[in-house]
Phi, psi and omega in degrees: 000353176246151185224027155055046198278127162242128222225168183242126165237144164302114219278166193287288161337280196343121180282141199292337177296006184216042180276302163329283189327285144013272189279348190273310169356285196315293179307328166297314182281003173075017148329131153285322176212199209179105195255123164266142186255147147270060221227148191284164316270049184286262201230134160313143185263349170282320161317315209252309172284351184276336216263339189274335158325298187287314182325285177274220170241312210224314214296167169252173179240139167248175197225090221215120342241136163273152201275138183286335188303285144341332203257189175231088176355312157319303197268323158272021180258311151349291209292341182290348196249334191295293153009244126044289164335281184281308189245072185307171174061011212208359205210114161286109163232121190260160200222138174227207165275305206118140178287117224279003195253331185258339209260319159278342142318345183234352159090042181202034155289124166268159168317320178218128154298308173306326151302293171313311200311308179304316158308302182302244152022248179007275167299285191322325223244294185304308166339288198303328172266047170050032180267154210265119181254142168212132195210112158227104171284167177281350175249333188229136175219141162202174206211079169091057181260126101226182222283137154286331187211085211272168187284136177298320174267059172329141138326155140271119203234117179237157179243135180280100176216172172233154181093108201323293219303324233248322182271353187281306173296324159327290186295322171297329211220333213209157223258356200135161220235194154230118191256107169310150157294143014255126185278110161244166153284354161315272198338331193278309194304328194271338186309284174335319183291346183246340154294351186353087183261170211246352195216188136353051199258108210275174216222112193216099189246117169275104188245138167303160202217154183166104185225124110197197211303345179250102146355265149036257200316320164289334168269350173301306167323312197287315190283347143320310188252020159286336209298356185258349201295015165296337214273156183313322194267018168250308182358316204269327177284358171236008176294309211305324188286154232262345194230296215358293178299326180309313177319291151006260175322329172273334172265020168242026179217343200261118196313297175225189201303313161323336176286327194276314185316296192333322218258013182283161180303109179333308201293342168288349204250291181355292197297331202262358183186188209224079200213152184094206119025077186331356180266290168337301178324278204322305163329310188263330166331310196283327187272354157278326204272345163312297177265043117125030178278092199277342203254070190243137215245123166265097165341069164333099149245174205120129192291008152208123184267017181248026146309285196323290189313003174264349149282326183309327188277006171290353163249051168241000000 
């Protein structure tokens, strides 16, 4: 159930001129896969994988996440099916609730999420494998939808979530799940338990990243972008772990999110990414994928992150 994938995600920010450049990188240096984000108000995710697709040959792109609120269920099995077409084999699109803060800005957090999600998923993932949908949901209503020319090679249709109930409609409905960062193997572990998935369910973990030859040094890289799991919507990735409560207790002392990366434990930024050394790095990479990680998507940090991937790749 697992394919051990050391896999990139492309930054939201990454000046456009140098998205190509990226993605040509990546794929030269023998990345497995390229995960493009959606996140308000940067770059569309559908838009940003078909260009790293045609750009490139062989990687495969995920797509992690479009938000189910916004969408029309229908349409994102379109664009998702289109993929799919032109690049057979090669395409991931994870589908989510949305981020509710982003998602109430535009006037479109629904009453029960968990519903939408679930509806969404339901129909997408049956569309793209050319199945005849008929749905009237509290969210999704269709009436005879299908594909004229469904892709021989579907989509992989996954869900971005947090939350038992929410990775439980994971496991039932979607092809794997995307695990937000910061990724443990506690995390993996409690996560699964509530996907009790029944088939194939690939495991897709966004982990902060850092390697190099100086422990140190790499972790300086790492704590800037540790700094928000302090925060309420990171809970369910730090209940599992054994310092929880310490976490807790250190962002309830520290003024802001910056203080707290500082003020995090070397051995906590360790546990909490894919940081240090290329022997370490390796280590906690091999000890995600143990439990049961098929994906592991490693963050470039650093002020040109397309550098960056020539430490990332000490691990392939």
């Amino acid at each position: 159930m697992t394919d051990r994938a050391t896999s990139v995600l492309l930054p939201r920010d990454l000046p456009v001129g140098r998205v190509r450049e990226f993605a040509l990188r990546a794929e030269e240096l023998g990345f497995d896969e390229i995960w493009v984000v959606e996140d308000c108000f940067f770059r569309g995710g559908v838009a940003q994988a078909a260009a790293v697709l045609a750009w490139t040959e062989r990687i495969r792109v995920g797509v992690g996440i479009l938000p189910a609120a916004v969408r029309d269920a229908a349409f994102t099995a379109m664009e998702a099916a289109t993929l799919a077409e032109l690049f057979p084999g090669r395409v991931d699109v994870g589908i989510g609730h949305g981020m509710p803060a982003w998602m109430r800005q535009v006037g479109a957090w629904p009453a029960s999420p968990l519903t939408m999600l679930e509806e969404h998923l339901r129909a997408v993932r049956a569309i793209v494998h050319g199945e005849r949908v008929d749905a009237d949901g509290r969210y999704v209503h269709l009436d005879g939808v299908q594909l004229e020319s469904p892709p021989a090679h579907p989509p992989r249709i996954l869900a971005g979530v947090r939350g038992p109930k929410s990775l439980a409609v994971a496991g039932r409905y979607a092809d794997g799940t995307v695990l937000a960062e910061p990724v443990t193997p506690e995390y993996v572990a409690a996560a699964l338990a509530h996907i009790a998935p029944t088939r194939e369910h690939r495991v897709v973990a966004y982990c902060v990243a850092a390697v190099d030859d100086d422990a140190d040094a790499a972790r300086r890289l790492a704590r800037p972008a540790l700094a928000w799991v302090g925060e309420p919507d990171w809970a369910p990735h730090l209940a599992p772990l054994p310092y929880a409560d310490e976490i807790a207790a250190l962002r309830a002392s520290v003024g802001s999110p910056e203080d707290f990366g500082a003020a995090l434990p070397d051995a906590w930024v360790d546990d909490l990414g894919i940081v240090g050394t290329p022997a370490a790095a390796r280590a906690r990479l091999d000890a995600l994928f143990d439990a049961g990680v098929s994906s592991a998507v490693l963050f470039p940090l650093g002020p040109d992150p397309v550098a960056a991937l020539d430490s990332l790749a000490r691990l392939r």
